[in-house]
C-alpha positions as CSV (number, residue, x, y, z in Angstrom):
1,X,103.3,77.8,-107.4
2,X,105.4,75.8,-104.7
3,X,105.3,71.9,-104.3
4,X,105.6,70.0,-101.6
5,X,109.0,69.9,-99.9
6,X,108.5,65.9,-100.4
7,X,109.2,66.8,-104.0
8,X,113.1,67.8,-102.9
9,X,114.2,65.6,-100.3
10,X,116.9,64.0,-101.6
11,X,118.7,60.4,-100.8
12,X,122.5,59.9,-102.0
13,X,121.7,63.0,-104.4
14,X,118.3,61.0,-105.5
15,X,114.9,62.8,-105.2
16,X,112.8,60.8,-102.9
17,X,109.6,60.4,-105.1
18,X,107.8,57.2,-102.9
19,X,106.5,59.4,-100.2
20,X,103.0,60.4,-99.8
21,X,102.4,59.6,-103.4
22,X,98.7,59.1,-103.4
23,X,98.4,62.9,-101.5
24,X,100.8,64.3,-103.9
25,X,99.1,62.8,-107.1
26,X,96.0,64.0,-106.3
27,X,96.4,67.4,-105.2
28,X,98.5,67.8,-109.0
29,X,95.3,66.6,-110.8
30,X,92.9,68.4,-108.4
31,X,94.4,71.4,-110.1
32,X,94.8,70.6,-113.4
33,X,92.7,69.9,-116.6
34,X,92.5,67.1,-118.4
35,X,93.5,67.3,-122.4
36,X,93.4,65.1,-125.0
37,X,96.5,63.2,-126.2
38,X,98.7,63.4,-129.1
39,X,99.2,60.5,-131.4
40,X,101.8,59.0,-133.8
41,X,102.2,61.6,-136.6
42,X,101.8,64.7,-134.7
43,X,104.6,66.8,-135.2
44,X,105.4,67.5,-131.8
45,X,106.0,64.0,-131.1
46,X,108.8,63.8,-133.5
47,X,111.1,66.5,-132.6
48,X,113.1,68.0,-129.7
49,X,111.2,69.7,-127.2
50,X,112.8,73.0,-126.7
51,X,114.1,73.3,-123.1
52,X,112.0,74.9,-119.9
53,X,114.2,78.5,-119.3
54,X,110.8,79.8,-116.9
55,X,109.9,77.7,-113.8
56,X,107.1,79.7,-113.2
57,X,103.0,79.6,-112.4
58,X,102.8,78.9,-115.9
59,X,105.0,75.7,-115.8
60,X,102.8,74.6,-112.7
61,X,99.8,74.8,-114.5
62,X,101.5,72.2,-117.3
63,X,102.4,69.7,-114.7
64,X,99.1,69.9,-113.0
65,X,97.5,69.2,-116.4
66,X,100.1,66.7,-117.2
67,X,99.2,64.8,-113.7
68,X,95.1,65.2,-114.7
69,X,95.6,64.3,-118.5
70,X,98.0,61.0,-117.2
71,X,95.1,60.0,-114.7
72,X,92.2,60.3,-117.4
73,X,94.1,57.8,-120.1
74,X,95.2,55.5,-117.4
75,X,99.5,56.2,-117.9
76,X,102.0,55.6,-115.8
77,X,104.0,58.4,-117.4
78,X,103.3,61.6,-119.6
79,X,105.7,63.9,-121.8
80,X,104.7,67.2,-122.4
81,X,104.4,67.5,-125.9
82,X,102.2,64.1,-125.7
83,X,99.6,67.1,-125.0
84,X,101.0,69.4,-127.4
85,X,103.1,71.0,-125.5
86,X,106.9,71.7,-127.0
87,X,108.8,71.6,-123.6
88,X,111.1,69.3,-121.5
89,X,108.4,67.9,-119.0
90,X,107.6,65.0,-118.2
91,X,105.5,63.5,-114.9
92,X,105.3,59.8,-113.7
93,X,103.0,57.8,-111.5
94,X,104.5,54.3,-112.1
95,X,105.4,51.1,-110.0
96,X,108.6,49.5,-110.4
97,X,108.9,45.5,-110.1
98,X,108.9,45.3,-106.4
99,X,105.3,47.2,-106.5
100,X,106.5,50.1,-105.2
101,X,104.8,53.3,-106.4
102,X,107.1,56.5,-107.8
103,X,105.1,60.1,-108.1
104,X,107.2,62.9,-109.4
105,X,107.9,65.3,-112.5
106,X,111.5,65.7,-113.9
107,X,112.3,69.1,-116.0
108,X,114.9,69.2,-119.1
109,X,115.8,65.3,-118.5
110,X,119.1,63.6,-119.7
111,X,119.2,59.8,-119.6
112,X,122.5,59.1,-118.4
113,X,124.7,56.8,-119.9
114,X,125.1,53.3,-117.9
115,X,128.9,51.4,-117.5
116,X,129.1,48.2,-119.2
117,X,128.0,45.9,-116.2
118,X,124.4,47.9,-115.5
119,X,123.4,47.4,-119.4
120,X,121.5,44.3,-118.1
121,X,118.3,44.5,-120.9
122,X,114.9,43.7,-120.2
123,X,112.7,42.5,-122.7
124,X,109.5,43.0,-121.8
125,X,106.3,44.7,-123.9
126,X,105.5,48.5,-123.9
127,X,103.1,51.0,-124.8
128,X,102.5,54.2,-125.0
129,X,99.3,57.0,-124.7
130,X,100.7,58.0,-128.3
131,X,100.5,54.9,-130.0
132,X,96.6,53.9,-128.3
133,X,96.1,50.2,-128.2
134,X,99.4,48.8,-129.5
135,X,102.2,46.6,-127.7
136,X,105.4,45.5,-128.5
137,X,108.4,43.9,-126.7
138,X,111.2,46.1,-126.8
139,X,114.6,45.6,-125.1
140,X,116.0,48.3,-122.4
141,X,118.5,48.5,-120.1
142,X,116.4,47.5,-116.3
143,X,118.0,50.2,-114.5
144,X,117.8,54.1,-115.4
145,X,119.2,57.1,-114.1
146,X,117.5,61.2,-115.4
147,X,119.0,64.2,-114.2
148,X,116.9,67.7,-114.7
149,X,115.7,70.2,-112.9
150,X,112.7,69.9,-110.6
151,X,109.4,72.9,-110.9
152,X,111.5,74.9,-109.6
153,X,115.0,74.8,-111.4
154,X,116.4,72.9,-108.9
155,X,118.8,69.9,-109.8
156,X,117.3,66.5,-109.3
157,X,118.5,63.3,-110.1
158,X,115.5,60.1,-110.5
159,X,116.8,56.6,-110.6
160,X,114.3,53.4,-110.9
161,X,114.5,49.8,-112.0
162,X,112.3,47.5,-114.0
163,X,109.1,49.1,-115.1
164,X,109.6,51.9,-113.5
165,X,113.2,52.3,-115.3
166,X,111.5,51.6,-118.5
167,X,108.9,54.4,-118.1
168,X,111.9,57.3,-117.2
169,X,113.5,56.3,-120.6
170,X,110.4,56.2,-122.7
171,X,109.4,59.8,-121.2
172,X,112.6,61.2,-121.4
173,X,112.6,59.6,-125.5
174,X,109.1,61.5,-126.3
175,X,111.3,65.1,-125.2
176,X,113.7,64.1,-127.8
177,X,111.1,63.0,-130.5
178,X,111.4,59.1,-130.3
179,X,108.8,57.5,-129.8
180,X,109.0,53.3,-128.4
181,X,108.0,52.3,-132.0
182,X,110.8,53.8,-133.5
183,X,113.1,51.8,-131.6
184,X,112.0,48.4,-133.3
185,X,112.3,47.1,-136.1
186,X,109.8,47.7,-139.0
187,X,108.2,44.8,-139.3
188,X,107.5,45.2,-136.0
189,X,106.6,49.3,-136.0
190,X,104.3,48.1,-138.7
191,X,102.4,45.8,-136.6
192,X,102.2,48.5,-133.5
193,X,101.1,50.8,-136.1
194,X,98.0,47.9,-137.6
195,X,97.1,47.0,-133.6
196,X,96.6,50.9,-133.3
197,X,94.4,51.3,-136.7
198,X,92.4,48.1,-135.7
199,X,92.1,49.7,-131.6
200,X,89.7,51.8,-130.5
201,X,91.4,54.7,-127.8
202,X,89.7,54.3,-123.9
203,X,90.7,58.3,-123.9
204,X,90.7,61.4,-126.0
205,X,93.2,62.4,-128.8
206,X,93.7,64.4,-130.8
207,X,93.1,64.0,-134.5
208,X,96.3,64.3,-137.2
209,X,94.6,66.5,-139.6
């Protein structure tokens, strides 16, 4: 199942994902269903996905339920196996500082490795659909660069800054079983781990029997 040729264009070897992202968004989710959401302690969450080898119908059907299930709990990203699915997806709806809004889905991402003088951190509070109702500050580089494949195998590269580089390297964690908690320390997971006990979800999950 195609996308929209808006999903390749490509500036500098970047994909161009802050075109007609309201259209594009929407026709995704108009497609898809929604599912409920995998939390903390679902084993999915804490390995590696296994990586997409099919960019098929099938894999289109994900991503429009990945773009529906993001829209129902309110994300700005979603991982694949945050709906229990054990592949190297991941789609984003998500502003960076300036405001400006970034729609696209990256396949089999690798964050890339910054030089020295890009490692500027930001330390700023994040969340995550897996972890319902919980913040905590968490430092990470404020510039991020994924390279994958796009729906249909093709190469792509995604770069953003700010929040929106913060949301490409949590995703692209979840695909290699980190979650944002496991990156702090433990007096701090702990306390991510109580605000989520005490919270009550605004979306579906699914329960860790």
């Amino acid at each position: 199942m195609a996308q929209q040729e808006t999903d390749e264009q490509i500036n500098d070897g970047f994909v161009v994902d802050t075109e007609d992202c309201e259209a594009r968004e929407l026709a995704y989710r108009e497609r898809g269903t929604v599912r409920p959401i995998t939390v903390v302690g679902n084993p999915v969450l804490h390995k590696e996905c296994k990586d997409v080898t099919e960019f098929d119908d099938k894999l289109a059907a994900l991503i429009d339920d990945m773009f529906a299930s993001q829209k129902a709990a309110e994300g700005v990203g979603l991982a694949a196996n945050q709906i229990g699915v054990d592949l190297k997806v991941f789609v984003y709806d998500c502003p960076d500082d300036e405001g400006v809004r970034h729609t696209g889905v990256v396949v089999n991402p690798v964050l890339q490795d910054l030089p020295a003088d890009r490692r500027l951190l930001d330390d700023s509070n994040e969340g995550c659909l897996s972890v319902p109702t919980a913040y905590a500050s968490l430092a990470r580089p404020d510039y991020a660069e994924v390279h994958g494949q796009d729906a249909q195998g093709n190469p792509i590269k995604v770069r953003g800054t700010g929040y929106f580089a913060r949301c490409l390297q949590h995703e692209t964690d979840h695909l290699y079983g980190y979650l944002y908690i496991d990156r702090l320390s433990k007096r701090d997971r702990k306390d991510a781990l109580r605000q989520m006990a005490e919270g009550t979800p605004r979306y579906e999950t699914v329960p860790n029997d």
